[in-house]
N, C-alpha and C positions, 0 to 999 in steps of 0.2 A: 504494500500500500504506500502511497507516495502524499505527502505534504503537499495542497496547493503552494508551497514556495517553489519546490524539487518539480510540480507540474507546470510551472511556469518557467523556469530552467530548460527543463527539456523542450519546452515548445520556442522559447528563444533560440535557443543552440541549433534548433532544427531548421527553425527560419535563415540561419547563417551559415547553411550547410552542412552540417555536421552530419556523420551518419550516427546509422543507430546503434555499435559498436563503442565510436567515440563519444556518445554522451553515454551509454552505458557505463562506462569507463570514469566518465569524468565525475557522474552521482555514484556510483558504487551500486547499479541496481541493474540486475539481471535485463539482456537485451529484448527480452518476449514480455516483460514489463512496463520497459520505457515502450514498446512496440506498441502495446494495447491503448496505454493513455497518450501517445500521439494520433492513433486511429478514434479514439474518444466510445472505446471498450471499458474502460473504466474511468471511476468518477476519482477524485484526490478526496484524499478524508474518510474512502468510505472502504471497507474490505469485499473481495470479492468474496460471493457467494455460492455454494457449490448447489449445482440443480437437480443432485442426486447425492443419495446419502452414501456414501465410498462401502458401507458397510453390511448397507437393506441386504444384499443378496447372499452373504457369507452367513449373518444368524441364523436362519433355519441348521445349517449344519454343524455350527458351532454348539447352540440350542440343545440341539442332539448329540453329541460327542459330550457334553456335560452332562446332561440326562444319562449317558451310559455310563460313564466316568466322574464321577462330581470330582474329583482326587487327578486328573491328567493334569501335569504344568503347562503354564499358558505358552511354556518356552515350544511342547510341543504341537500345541495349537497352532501358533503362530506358521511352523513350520511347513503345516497342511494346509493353512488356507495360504500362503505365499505360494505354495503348488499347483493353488486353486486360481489364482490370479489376484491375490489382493497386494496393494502395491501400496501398501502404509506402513509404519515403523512399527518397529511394537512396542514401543512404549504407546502411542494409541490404539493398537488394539487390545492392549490391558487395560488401558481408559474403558474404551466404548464395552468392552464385557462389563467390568465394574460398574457402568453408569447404566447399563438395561439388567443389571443383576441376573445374569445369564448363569451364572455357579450356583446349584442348589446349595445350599445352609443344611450343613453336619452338624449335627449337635455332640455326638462324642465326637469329636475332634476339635470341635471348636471351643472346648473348656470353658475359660471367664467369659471369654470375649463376647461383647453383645449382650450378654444375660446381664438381668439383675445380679447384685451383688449388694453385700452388707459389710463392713470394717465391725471383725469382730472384735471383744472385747478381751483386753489382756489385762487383768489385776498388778500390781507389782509384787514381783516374785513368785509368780505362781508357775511361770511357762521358761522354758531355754529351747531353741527349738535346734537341731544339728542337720548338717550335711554335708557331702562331699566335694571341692571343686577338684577337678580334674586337669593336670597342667602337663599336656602331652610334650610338649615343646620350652624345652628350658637353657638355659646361658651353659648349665653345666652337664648337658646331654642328655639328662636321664629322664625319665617321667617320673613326675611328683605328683602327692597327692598334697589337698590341704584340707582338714577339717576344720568347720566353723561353727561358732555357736556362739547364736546368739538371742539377747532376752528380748522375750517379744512384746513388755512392757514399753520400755527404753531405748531399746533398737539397737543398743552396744552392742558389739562383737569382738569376740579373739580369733585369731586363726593359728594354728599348727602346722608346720611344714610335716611332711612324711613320707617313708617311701613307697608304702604300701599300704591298702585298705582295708587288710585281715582286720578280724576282729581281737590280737592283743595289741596291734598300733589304732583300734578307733579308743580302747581304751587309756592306752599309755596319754592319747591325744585331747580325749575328754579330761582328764586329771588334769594336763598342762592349762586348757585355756579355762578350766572351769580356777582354778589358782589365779590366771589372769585377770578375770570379773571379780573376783574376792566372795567366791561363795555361789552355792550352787541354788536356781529355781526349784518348788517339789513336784514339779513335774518334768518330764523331758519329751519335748517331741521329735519324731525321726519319721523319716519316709520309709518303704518297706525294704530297708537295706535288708539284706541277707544277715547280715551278721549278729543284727538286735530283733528282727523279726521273721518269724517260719514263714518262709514262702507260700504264698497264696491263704494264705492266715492272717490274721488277728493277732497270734501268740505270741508272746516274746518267746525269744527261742533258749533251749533249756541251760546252755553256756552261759547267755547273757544275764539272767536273771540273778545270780549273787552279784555281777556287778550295781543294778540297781540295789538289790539292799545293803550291801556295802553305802553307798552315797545316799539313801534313806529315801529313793525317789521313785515316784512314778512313771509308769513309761504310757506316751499315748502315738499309737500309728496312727500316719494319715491317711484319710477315704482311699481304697483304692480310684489312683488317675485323679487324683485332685490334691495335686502337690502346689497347689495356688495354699491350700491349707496350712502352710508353713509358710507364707512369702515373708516373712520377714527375714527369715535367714538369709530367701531366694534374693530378697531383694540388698543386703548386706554380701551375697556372692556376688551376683553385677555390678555393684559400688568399687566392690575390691578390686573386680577383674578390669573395671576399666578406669579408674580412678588411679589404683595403685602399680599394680602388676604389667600394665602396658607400660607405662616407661620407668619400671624400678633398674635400676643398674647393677644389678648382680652376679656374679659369678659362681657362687655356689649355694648348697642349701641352707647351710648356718647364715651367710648374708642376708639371702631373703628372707629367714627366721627373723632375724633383728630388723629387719628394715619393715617388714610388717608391724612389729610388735610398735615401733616408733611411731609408723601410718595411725596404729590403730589410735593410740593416746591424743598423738598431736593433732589430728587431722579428724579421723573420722567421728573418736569424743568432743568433737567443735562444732559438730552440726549443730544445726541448731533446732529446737521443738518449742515452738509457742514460744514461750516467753524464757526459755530456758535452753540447752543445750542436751543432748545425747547422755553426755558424760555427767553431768547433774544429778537428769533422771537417775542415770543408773546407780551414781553413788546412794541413792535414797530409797534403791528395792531393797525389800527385808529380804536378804538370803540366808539360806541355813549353810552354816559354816561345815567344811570337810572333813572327814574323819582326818585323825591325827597321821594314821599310814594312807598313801594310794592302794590302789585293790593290786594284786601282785601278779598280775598279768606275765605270763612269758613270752618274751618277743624273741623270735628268731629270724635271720636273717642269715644267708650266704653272701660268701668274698670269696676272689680268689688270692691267692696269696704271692704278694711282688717279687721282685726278682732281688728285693732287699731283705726278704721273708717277714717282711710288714703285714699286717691287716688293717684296712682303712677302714670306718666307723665313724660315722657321726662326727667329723670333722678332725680325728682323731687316727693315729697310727697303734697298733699294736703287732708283740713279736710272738713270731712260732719258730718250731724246728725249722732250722736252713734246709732239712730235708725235703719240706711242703712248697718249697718254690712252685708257682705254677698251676697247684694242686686246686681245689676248692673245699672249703671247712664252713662248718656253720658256727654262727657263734649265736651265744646264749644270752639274755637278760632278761632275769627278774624285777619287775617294774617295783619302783622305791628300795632296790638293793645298791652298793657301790662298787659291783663286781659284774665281771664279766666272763663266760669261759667258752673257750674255743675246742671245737671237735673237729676230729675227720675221721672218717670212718668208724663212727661208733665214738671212738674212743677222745678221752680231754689231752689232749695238747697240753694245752696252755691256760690260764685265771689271769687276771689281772683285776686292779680297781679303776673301774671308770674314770676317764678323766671329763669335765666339763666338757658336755656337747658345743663343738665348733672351736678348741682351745690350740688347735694347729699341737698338739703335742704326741710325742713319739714316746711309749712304753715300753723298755725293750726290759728283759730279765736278764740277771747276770748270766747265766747259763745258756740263755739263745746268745748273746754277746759274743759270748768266747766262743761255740759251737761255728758262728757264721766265721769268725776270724779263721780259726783252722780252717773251715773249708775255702774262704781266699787264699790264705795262704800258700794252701798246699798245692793251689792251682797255678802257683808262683814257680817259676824254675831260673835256678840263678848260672846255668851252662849259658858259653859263649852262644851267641848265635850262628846259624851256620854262613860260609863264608858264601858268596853269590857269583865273582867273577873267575870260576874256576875252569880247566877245561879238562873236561869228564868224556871220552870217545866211549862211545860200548864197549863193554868190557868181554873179554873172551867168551865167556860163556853167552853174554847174549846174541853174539856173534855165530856160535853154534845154533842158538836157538833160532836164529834168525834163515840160516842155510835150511835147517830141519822143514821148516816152514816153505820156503822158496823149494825143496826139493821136491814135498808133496803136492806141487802144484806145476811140477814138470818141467822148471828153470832151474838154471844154473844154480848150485847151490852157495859159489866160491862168488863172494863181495870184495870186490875192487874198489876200494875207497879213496884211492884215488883221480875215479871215475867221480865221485862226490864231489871231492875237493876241485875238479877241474868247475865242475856244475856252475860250482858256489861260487870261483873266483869267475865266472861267464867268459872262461875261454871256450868251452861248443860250441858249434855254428858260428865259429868265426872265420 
């Protein structure tokens, strides 16, 4: 569409010759443009109007491929009716379906959305809700897990780095961050993980259960398929994922341990609620304080063992037999112990005590010590080297062996070596 200034332009320019190239050119407007509003095909000011609908003839089939499919991508649509002849982008033919509501309406699949809804009520202290993020892709290679929890009065949360989503690390993980809130809700909510709840049940499952009584608490599942039911965690997961975790600078797991725990205080207890902040609230939920011990979960976990006969742990080195180079052992922790021990095959290696998760320290035993030394050592040899500019011709006997050979194949068995020597100084064929 062209401005009566741009349409008075083009019919000057045209009056003084110009063709319709170079006034194309000189407004910056398509030539079959300036063509029409010099022929007076269009009006300035006004958009043209199209005298058939680009799309009237595609919905009947599109209409019907949804009625067959309500669930087909529009990506695929798109595809078949561009084969069909429709000649529009597809970001308008996602338009024009959405604006004739051409996709029947699922209702299980379509969960909150659309429906009524009601903000249910959260007492203070009564709810902690948990769940998993899942961080497939991380600075120090590996896939992490992160449990969170948090109160769904308040809105505070903690998070736990880990490596794994067994059920002795959701626990080792609930103790840490439920310490981080200073006290735990009497009740816990959880989606139907496997590990706190029997699949396809209601139950807590029979492991889990001395965990709740250990922590004095209730456990409540969400609705099957209605994990809107816990959004407060849900929504304290997306805060972290893209507030925190997209541009944290980390390099391994103990860094983003800390660099979360800092997120969580400085930052995410800043929000703000009414007339108050996140971290307010939450300092003023009545929580029931922890048992004196954490509940004594066994964590295990495989390493293989360095070529220093280290085991790495939790930001941590520890020593075995210089034997186990290479090997893989598992190693043992009782949760609230300061001990650790290491097997392989069946059998304990090695103990040590814990050192502070992420403290970059190396535990070696005097005994692994001296062990790896002898075996350096002895791998040491203090003989000269041997010498390299010598001159070594085959020695008689392989000279023999050499004829033996050349004779079972019907030549001469007698080596003329000085037939070589001529070779090699390129007197032949001269």
């Amino acid at each position: 569409m062209l401005t009566p200034e741009e349409d008075v332009e083009i019919t000057s320019l045209s009056a003084r010759g110009w063709s319709i190239s170079a006034i194309a050119r000189h407004v910056g407007r398509d030539r079959k443009t300036v063509r029409a509003y010099l022929r007076g095909d269009r009006e300035p000011g006004v958009r043209a109007r199209q005298d058939t609908d680009p799309f009237e003839v595609f919905e009947p089939y599109v209409r019907q491929r949804l009625t067959d499919d309500p669930h087909v991508w529009a990506t695929v649509l798109f595809g078949e009716v561009r084969a069909l002849g429709f000649a529009r982008s597809y970001s308008t033919f996602t338009r024009l379906v959405r604006d004739r509501e051409l996709r029947p309406h699922c209702e299980p699949c379509a969960q909150s959305n659309g429906r009524a809804h009601v903000e249910i009520e959260h007492p203070p202290g009564v709810e902690v809700q948990w769940d998993w993020l899942e961080l497939p892709d991380t600075p120090w290679g590996a896939k992490a897990y992160v449990l969170v929890g948090a109160l769904a009065h308040s809105g505070r949360f903690r998070g736990w780095f880990s490596e794994a989503d067994d059920q002795a690390h959701l626990v080792v993980g609930i103790h840490e961050i439920l310490g981080r809130l200073g006290g735990t809700a009497r009740r816990w909510r959880v989606d139907r993980m496997a590990t706190v709840i029997q699949p396809g049940t209601d139950r807590v499952q029979r492991s889990f259960a001395p965990v709740a009584k250990h922590y004095r608490v209730g456990i409540d599942p969400c609705p099957a398929r209605h994990g809107n039911r816990k959004g407060v965690v849900e929504k304290a997961i997306h805060y972290l994922t893209q507030r925190w975790w997209r541009t944290a600078r980390v390099q391994s797991i103990a860094e983003a341990q800390a660099s979360l725990d800092r997120f969580c205080v400085e930052i995410a207890d800043a929000r703000p609620r009414g007339s108050s902040t996140v971290g307010a609230l939450g300092d003023a939920e009545p929580l029931l304080a922890l048992p004196e011990r954490p509940f004594p979960a066994e964590v295990r976990v495989v390493r293989t063992v360095a070529a220093n006969a280290l085991v790495s742990l939790w930001g941590n080195r520890y020593s075995v037999p210089p034997g186990l180079v290479g090997a893989p052992v598992q190693v043992q922790w009782r949760h609230g112990t300061d001990t650790i021990t290491i097997t392989a095959n069946r059998a304990v290696v090695a103990s040590h005590r814990l050192a502070p998760r992420g403290a970059q320290r190396t535990v070696r035993l005097p005994e692994h010590t001296a062990a790896l030394e002898n075996v350096v050592l002895g791998a040491f040899s203090s003989a000269r080297p041997c010498r390299r500019k010598v001159n070594r011709p085959p020695s008689d006997a392989a000279l023999a062996l050499a004829a033996e050979l050349l004779g079972e194949k019907g030549a001469d068995p007698v080596i003329d070596l000085d037939i070589y020597r001529r070779i090699a100084d390129g007197e032949e064929g001269r």
